[in-house]
NUMI-39746 format. One record per residue (C-alpha): x, z, y; residue in one letter; residue number from 1. Coordinates in Angstrom, 1 decimal, decimal comma, padded with zeros to 4 digits. Layout:
N
east_up_north_resn_resi
X_Z_Y_a_NUM
...
//
This chain:
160
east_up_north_resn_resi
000,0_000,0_000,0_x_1
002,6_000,6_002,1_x_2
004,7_-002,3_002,0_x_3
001,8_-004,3_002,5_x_4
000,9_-002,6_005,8_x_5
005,2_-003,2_006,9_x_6
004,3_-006,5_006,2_x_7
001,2_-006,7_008,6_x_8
002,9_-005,3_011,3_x_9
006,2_-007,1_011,0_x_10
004,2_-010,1_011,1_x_11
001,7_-009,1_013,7_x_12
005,4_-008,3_015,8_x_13
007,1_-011,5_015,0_x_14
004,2_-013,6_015,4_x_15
003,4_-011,9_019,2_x_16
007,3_-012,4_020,0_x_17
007,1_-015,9_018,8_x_18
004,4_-017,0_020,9_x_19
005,8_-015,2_023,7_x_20
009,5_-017,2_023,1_x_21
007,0_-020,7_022,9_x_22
005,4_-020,2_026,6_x_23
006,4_-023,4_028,9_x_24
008,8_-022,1_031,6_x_25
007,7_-022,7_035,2_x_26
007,7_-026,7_035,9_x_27
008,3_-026,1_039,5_x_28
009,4_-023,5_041,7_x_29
006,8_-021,9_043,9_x_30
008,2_-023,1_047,1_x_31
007,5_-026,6_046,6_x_32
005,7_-029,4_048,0_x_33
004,6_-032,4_046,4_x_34
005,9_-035,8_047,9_x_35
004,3_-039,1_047,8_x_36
006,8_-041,8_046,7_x_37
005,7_-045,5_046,2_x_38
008,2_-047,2_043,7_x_39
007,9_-051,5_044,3_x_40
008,2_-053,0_040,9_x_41
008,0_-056,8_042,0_x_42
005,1_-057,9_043,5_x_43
002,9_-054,5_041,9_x_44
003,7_-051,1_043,0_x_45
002,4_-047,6_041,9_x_46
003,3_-044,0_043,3_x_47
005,7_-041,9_042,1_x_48
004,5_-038,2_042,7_x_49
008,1_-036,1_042,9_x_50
008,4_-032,1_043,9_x_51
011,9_-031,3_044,9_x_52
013,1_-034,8_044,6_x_53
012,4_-034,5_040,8_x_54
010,0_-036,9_039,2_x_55
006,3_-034,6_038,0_x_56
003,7_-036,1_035,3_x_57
-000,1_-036,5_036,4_x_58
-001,1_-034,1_034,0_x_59
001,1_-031,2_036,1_x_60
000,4_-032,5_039,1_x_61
-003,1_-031,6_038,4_x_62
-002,3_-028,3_036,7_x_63
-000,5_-027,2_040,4_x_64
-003,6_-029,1_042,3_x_65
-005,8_-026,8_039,9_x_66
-004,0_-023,4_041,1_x_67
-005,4_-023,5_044,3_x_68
-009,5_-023,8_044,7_x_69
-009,6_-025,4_047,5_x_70
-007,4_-028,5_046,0_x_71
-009,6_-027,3_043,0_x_72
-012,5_-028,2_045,1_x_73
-011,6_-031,3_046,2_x_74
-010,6_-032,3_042,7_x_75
-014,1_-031,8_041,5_x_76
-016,0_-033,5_044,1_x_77
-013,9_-036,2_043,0_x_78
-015,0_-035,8_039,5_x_79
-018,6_-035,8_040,5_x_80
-018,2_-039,1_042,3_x_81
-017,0_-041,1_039,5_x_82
-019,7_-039,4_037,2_x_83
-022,1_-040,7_039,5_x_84
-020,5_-044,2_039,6_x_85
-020,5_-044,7_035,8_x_86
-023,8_-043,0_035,7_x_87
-025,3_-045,7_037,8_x_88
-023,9_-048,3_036,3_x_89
-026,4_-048,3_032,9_x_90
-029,3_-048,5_035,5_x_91
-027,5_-051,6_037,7_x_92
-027,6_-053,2_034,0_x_93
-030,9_-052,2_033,1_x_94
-032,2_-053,1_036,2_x_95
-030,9_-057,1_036,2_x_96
-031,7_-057,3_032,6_x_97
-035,1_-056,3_033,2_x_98
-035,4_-058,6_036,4_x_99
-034,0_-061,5_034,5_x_100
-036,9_-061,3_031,5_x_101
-039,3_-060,9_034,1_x_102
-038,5_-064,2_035,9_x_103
-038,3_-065,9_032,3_x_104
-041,7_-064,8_031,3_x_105
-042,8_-065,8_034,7_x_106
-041,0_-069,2_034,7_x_107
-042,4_-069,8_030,9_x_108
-046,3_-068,6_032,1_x_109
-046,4_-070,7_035,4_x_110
-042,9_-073,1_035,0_x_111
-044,2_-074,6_039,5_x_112
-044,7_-071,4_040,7_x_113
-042,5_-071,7_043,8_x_114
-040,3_-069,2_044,4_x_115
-036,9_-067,8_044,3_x_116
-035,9_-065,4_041,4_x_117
-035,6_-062,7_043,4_x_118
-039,4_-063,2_044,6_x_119
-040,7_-063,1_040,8_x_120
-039,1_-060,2_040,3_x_121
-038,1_-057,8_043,1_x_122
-038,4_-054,3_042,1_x_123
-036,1_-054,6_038,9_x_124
-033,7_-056,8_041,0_x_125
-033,6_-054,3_044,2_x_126
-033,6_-051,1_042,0_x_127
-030,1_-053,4_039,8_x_128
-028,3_-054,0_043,0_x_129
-029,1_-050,7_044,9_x_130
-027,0_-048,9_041,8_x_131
-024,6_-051,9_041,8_x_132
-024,4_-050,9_045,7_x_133
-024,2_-047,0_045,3_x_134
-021,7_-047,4_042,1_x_135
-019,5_-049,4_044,7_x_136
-020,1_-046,9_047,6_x_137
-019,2_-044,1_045,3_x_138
-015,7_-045,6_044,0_x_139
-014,8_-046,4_047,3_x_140
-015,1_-043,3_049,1_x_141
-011,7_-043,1_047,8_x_142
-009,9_-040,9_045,8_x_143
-009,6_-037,2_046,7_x_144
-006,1_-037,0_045,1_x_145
-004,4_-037,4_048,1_x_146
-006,9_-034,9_050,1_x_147
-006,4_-032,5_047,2_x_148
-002,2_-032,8_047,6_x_149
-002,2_-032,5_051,3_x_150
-004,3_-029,1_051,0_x_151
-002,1_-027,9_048,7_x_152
000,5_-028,5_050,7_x_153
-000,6_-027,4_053,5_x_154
-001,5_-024,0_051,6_x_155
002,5_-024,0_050,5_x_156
003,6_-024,3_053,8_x_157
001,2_-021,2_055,4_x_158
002,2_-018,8_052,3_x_159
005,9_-019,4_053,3_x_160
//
Protein backbone atom coordinates (compact mmCIF):
# COMPACT_ATOMS: atom_id res chain seq x y z
CA UNK A 1 0.00 0.00 0.00
CA UNK A 2 2.58 2.12 0.62
CA UNK A 3 4.70 2.00 -2.28
CA UNK A 4 1.81 2.47 -4.30
CA UNK A 5 0.90 5.75 -2.62
CA UNK A 6 5.18 6.94 -3.25
CA UNK A 7 4.30 6.16 -6.48
CA UNK A 8 1.18 8.59 -6.75
CA UNK A 9 2.87 11.34 -5.33
CA UNK A 10 6.17 10.98 -7.10
CA UNK A 11 4.20 11.06 -10.10
CA UNK A 12 1.73 13.66 -9.13
CA UNK A 13 5.41 15.82 -8.28
CA UNK A 14 7.14 15.02 -11.47
CA UNK A 15 4.22 15.37 -13.62
CA UNK A 16 3.38 19.22 -11.86
CA UNK A 17 7.28 20.05 -12.38
CA UNK A 18 7.12 18.79 -15.88
CA UNK A 19 4.37 20.86 -16.95
CA UNK A 20 5.77 23.71 -15.22
CA UNK A 21 9.50 23.07 -17.25
CA UNK A 22 6.99 22.88 -20.74
CA UNK A 23 5.39 26.59 -20.18
CA UNK A 24 6.38 28.92 -23.41
CA UNK A 25 8.83 31.59 -22.15
CA UNK A 26 7.65 35.21 -22.69
CA UNK A 27 7.67 35.88 -26.67
CA UNK A 28 8.25 39.51 -26.08
CA UNK A 29 9.43 41.71 -23.54
CA UNK A 30 6.84 43.94 -21.93
CA UNK A 31 8.20 47.14 -23.13
CA UNK A 32 7.54 46.62 -26.59
CA UNK A 33 5.75 48.05 -29.41
CA UNK A 34 4.56 46.41 -32.44
CA UNK A 35 5.87 47.93 -35.80
CA UNK A 36 4.26 47.84 -39.13
CA UNK A 37 6.84 46.68 -41.81
CA UNK A 38 5.73 46.18 -45.45
CA UNK A 39 8.17 43.69 -47.21
CA UNK A 40 7.95 44.27 -51.53
CA UNK A 41 8.21 40.91 -53.00
CA UNK A 42 8.03 41.99 -56.79
CA UNK A 43 5.07 43.50 -57.87
CA UNK A 44 2.86 41.88 -54.51
CA UNK A 45 3.66 43.00 -51.07
CA UNK A 46 2.41 41.87 -47.64
CA UNK A 47 3.28 43.34 -43.98
CA UNK A 48 5.72 42.05 -41.93
CA UNK A 49 4.48 42.74 -38.16
CA UNK A 50 8.08 42.86 -36.14
CA UNK A 51 8.44 43.92 -32.12
CA UNK A 52 11.87 44.91 -31.29
CA UNK A 53 13.06 44.62 -34.79
CA UNK A 54 12.36 40.78 -34.49
CA UNK A 55 9.97 39.25 -36.89
CA UNK A 56 6.30 38.03 -34.64
CA UNK A 57 3.72 35.29 -36.07
CA UNK A 58 -0.14 36.35 -36.54
CA UNK A 59 -1.11 34.05 -34.11
CA UNK A 60 1.08 36.06 -31.18
CA UNK A 61 0.36 39.15 -32.51
CA UNK A 62 -3.13 38.35 -31.64
CA UNK A 63 -2.34 36.68 -28.35
CA UNK A 64 -0.51 40.37 -27.21
CA UNK A 65 -3.61 42.31 -29.06
CA UNK A 66 -5.81 39.89 -26.81
CA UNK A 67 -4.01 41.10 -23.37
CA UNK A 68 -5.35 44.31 -23.55
CA UNK A 69 -9.54 44.74 -23.77
CA UNK A 70 -9.56 47.55 -25.36
CA UNK A 71 -7.39 46.02 -28.48
CA UNK A 72 -9.63 43.05 -27.31
CA UNK A 73 -12.45 45.11 -28.19
CA UNK A 74 -11.63 46.16 -31.31
CA UNK A 75 -10.64 42.66 -32.33
CA UNK A 76 -14.12 41.50 -31.80
CA UNK A 77 -16.03 44.08 -33.47
CA UNK A 78 -13.94 43.04 -36.16
CA UNK A 79 -14.99 39.49 -35.81
CA UNK A 80 -18.56 40.54 -35.82
CA UNK A 81 -18.16 42.27 -39.10
CA UNK A 82 -17.05 39.46 -41.15
CA UNK A 83 -19.72 37.22 -39.37
CA UNK A 84 -22.14 39.48 -40.74
CA UNK A 85 -20.54 39.64 -44.18
CA UNK A 86 -20.51 35.84 -44.72
CA UNK A 87 -23.75 35.66 -42.96
CA UNK A 88 -25.33 37.83 -45.70
CA UNK A 89 -23.88 36.30 -48.32
CA UNK A 90 -26.36 32.86 -48.32
CA UNK A 91 -29.29 35.50 -48.50
CA UNK A 92 -27.47 37.70 -51.60
CA UNK A 93 -27.62 33.98 -53.22
CA UNK A 94 -30.93 33.06 -52.16
CA UNK A 95 -32.18 36.19 -53.10
CA UNK A 96 -30.90 36.16 -57.14
CA UNK A 97 -31.75 32.59 -57.28
CA UNK A 98 -35.10 33.20 -56.34
CA UNK A 99 -35.44 36.44 -58.57
CA UNK A 100 -34.03 34.54 -61.47
CA UNK A 101 -36.91 31.47 -61.28
CA UNK A 102 -39.34 34.15 -60.89
CA UNK A 103 -38.48 35.87 -64.23
CA UNK A 104 -38.29 32.26 -65.91
CA UNK A 105 -41.68 31.31 -64.78
CA UNK A 106 -42.80 34.66 -65.85
CA UNK A 107 -40.99 34.67 -69.18
CA UNK A 108 -42.41 30.88 -69.84
CA UNK A 109 -46.31 32.10 -68.57
CA UNK A 110 -46.41 35.37 -70.71
CA UNK A 111 -42.94 34.97 -73.13
CA UNK A 112 -44.25 39.47 -74.58
CA UNK A 113 -44.73 40.74 -71.36
CA UNK A 114 -42.50 43.82 -71.68
CA UNK A 115 -40.34 44.44 -69.24
CA UNK A 116 -36.87 44.31 -67.83
CA UNK A 117 -35.90 41.36 -65.40
CA UNK A 118 -35.64 43.41 -62.68
CA UNK A 119 -39.39 44.60 -63.22
CA UNK A 120 -40.65 40.76 -63.11
CA UNK A 121 -39.13 40.34 -60.24
CA UNK A 122 -38.13 43.07 -57.81
CA UNK A 123 -38.40 42.11 -54.28
CA UNK A 124 -36.08 38.87 -54.58
CA UNK A 125 -33.73 40.97 -56.80
CA UNK A 126 -33.58 44.16 -54.29
CA UNK A 127 -33.56 42.00 -51.06
CA UNK A 128 -30.12 39.81 -53.36
CA UNK A 129 -28.32 42.98 -53.96
CA UNK A 130 -29.11 44.86 -50.68
CA UNK A 131 -27.04 41.77 -48.89
CA UNK A 132 -24.60 41.84 -51.89
CA UNK A 133 -24.35 45.71 -50.90
CA UNK A 134 -24.20 45.29 -47.03
CA UNK A 135 -21.67 42.09 -47.43
CA UNK A 136 -19.48 44.68 -49.40
CA UNK A 137 -20.05 47.56 -46.89
CA UNK A 138 -19.16 45.28 -44.09
CA UNK A 139 -15.70 44.03 -45.62
CA UNK A 140 -14.77 47.31 -46.44
CA UNK A 141 -15.12 49.05 -43.26
CA UNK A 142 -11.69 47.80 -43.08
CA UNK A 143 -9.87 45.76 -40.89
CA UNK A 144 -9.64 46.70 -37.16
CA UNK A 145 -6.07 45.05 -36.99
CA UNK A 146 -4.39 48.15 -37.42
CA UNK A 147 -6.86 50.13 -34.90
CA UNK A 148 -6.43 47.17 -32.54
CA UNK A 149 -2.24 47.59 -32.76
CA UNK A 150 -2.18 51.30 -32.47
CA UNK A 151 -4.27 51.00 -29.14
CA UNK A 152 -2.06 48.65 -27.90
CA UNK A 153 0.47 50.69 -28.54
CA UNK A 154 -0.57 53.52 -27.36
CA UNK A 155 -1.51 51.64 -24.05
CA UNK A 156 2.47 50.47 -24.02
CA UNK A 157 3.55 53.84 -24.31
CA UNK A 158 1.16 55.44 -21.19
CA UNK A 159 2.24 52.34 -18.79
CA UNK A 160 5.94 53.27 -19.37
Amino acid sequence: MKQYLLCWLLLLLFHSGYAQSQAPAAAVASDSTIKVTVMQSGRYSRSLYTINNEPITNTTLLALLKKYPESAAILRKDRAHRRWALLLTPVFLAGIIVGGVQVDNAVKNNPYEPGSNFSKAPVPFSIGLAAFAGSIAFIATGSHLGQAIEVYNKHRHTAN
